[in-house]
C-alpha beads as a LAMMPS data file, in Angstrom:
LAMMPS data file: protein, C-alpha beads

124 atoms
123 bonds

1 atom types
1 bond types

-500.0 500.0 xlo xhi
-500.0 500.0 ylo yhi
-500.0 500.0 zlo zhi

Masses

1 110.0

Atoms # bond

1 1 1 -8.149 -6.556 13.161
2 1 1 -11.892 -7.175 13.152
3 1 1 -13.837 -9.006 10.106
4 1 1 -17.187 -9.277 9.737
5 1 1 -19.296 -12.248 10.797
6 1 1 -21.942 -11.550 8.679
7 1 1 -21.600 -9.686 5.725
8 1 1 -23.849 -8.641 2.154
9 1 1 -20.695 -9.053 -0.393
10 1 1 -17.478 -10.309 -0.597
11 1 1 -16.239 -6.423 -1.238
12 1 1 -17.205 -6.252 2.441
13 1 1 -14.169 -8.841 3.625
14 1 1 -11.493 -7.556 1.544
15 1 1 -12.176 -3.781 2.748
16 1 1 -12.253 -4.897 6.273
17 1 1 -8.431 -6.707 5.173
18 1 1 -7.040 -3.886 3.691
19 1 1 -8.746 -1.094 5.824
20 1 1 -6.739 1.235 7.382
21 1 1 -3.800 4.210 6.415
22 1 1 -1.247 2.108 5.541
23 1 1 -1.873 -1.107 4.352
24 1 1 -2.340 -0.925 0.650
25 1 1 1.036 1.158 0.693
26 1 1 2.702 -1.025 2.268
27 1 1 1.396 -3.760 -0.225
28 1 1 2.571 -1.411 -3.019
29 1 1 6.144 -0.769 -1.579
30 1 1 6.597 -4.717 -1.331
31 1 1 5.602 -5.369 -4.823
32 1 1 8.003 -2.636 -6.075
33 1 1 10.540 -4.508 -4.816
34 1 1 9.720 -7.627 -4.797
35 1 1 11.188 -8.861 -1.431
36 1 1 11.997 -6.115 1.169
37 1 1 13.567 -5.685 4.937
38 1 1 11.685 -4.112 7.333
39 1 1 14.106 -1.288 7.683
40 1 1 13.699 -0.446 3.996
41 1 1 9.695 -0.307 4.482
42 1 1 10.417 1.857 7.375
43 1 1 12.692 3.838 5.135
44 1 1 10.442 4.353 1.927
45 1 1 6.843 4.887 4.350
46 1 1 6.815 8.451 5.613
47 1 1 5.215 8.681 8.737
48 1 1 5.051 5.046 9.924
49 1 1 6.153 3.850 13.458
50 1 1 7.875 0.689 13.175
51 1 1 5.674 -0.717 15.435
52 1 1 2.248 -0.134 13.203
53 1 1 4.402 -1.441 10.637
54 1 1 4.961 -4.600 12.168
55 1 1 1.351 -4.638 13.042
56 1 1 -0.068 -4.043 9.637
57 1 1 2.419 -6.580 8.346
58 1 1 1.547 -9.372 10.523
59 1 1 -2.050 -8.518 9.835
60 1 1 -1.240 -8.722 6.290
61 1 1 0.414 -12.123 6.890
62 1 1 -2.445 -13.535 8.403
63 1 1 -4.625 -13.142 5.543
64 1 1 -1.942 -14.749 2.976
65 1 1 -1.374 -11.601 0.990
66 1 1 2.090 -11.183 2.513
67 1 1 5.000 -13.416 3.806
68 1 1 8.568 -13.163 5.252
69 1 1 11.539 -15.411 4.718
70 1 1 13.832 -15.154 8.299
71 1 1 17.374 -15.968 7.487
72 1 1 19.771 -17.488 10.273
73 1 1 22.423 -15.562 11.802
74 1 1 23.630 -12.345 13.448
75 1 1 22.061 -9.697 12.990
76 1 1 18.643 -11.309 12.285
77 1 1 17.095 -10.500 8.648
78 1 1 13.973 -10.764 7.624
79 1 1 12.300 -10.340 3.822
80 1 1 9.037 -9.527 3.200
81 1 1 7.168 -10.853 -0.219
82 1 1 3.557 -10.737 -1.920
83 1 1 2.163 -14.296 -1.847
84 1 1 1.910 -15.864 -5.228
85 1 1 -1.666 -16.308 -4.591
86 1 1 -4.119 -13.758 -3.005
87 1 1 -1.528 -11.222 -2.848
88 1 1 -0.667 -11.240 -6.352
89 1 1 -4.214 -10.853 -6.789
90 1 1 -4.686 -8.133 -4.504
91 1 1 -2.022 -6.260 -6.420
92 1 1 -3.476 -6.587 -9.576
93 1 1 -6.395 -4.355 -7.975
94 1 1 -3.811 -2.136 -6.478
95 1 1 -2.378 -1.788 -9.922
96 1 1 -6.259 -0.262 -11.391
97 1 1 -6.053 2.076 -7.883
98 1 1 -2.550 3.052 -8.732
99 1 1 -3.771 4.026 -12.423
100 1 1 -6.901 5.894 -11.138
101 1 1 -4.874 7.973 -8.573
102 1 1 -2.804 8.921 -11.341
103 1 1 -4.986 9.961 -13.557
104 1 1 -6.408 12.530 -10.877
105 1 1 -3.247 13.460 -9.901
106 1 1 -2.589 14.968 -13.636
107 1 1 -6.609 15.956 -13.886
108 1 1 -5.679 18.292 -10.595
109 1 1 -2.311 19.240 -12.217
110 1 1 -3.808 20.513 -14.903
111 1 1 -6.575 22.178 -13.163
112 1 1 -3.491 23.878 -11.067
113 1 1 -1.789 25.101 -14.233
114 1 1 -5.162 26.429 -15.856
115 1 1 -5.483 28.173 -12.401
116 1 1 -2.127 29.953 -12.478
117 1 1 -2.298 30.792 -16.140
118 1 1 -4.885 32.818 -15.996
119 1 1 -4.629 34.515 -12.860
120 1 1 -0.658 35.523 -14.664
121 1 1 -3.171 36.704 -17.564
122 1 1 -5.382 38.876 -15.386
123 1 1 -2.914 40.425 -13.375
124 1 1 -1.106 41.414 -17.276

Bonds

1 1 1 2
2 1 2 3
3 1 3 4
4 1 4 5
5 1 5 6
6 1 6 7
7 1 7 8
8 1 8 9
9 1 9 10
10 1 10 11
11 1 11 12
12 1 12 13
13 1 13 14
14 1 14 15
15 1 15 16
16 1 16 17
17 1 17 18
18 1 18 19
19 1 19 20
20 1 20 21
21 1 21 22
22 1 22 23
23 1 23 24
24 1 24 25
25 1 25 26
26 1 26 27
27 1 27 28
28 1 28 29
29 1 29 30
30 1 30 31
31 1 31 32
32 1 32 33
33 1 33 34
34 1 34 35
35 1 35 36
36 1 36 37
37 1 37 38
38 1 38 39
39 1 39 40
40 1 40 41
41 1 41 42
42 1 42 43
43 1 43 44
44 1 44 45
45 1 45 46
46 1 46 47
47 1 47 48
48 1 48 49
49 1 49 50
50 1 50 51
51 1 51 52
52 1 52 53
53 1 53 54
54 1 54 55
55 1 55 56
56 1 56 57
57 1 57 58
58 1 58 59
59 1 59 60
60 1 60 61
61 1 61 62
62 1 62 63
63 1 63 64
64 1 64 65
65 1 65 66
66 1 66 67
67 1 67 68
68 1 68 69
69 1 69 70
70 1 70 71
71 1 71 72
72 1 72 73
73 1 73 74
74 1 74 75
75 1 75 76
76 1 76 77
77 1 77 78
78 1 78 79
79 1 79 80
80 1 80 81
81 1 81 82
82 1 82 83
83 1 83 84
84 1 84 85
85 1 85 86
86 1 86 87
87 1 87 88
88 1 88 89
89 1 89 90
90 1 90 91
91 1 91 92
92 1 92 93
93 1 93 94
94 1 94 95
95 1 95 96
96 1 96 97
97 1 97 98
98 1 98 99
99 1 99 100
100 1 100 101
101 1 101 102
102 1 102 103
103 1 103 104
104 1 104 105
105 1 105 106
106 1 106 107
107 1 107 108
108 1 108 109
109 1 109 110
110 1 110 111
111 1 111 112
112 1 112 113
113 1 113 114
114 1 114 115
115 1 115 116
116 1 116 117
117 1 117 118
118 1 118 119
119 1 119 120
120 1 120 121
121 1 121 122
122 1 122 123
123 1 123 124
């Protein structure tokens, strides 16, 4: 994970943080639940290798929007959380994403039904 040195705005750092496919999902999927194994992030992610999954949490953990809690014993388990600080924040933007990518989602929807209405109308 490369930041910037130098850099015009602040936006600049926390794209270079979050960057990347999976990140802001996996964010998302943490917050949902509020603490969560690995095995239940591998679960719930489609298409993620647990090893980028490690990797984009331990990246995650380094900036102090995500932490784990390792309990003793056999077999190991760990639990993932959003820090009560930047990653709380974080997820508050998340939240306005979320929201947006709704929005088009049903925008598109209802573009799709429009489209299929009236092609069932011309071909009456």
């Amino acid at each position: 994970m490369k930041i910037r040195k130098e850099f015009t705005c602040p936006l600049e750092i926390v794209h270079d943080i979050l960057k990347g496919k999976w990140k802001t999902v996996i964010l998302w999927q943490i917050y949902i639940y509020g603490k969560v194994s690995l095995s239940q992030l591998e679960k719930d992610i489609k298409g993620i290798s647990q090893k980028m999954l490690l990797e984009q949490l331990n990246e995650l953990r380094k900036f102090g929007l995500v932490d784990k809690h390792t309990f003793e014993g056999y077999p190991l388990r760990v639990e993932y959380f959003i820090t009560a600080d930047k990653g709380k924040r974080i997820i508050e933007a998340l939240g306005i994403m979320q929201e947006v990518g709704r929005e088009y989602l049903m925008e598109r929807a209802a573009c799709n039904l429009e489209k299929r209405e009236l092609s069932k109308e011309i071909e009456d």
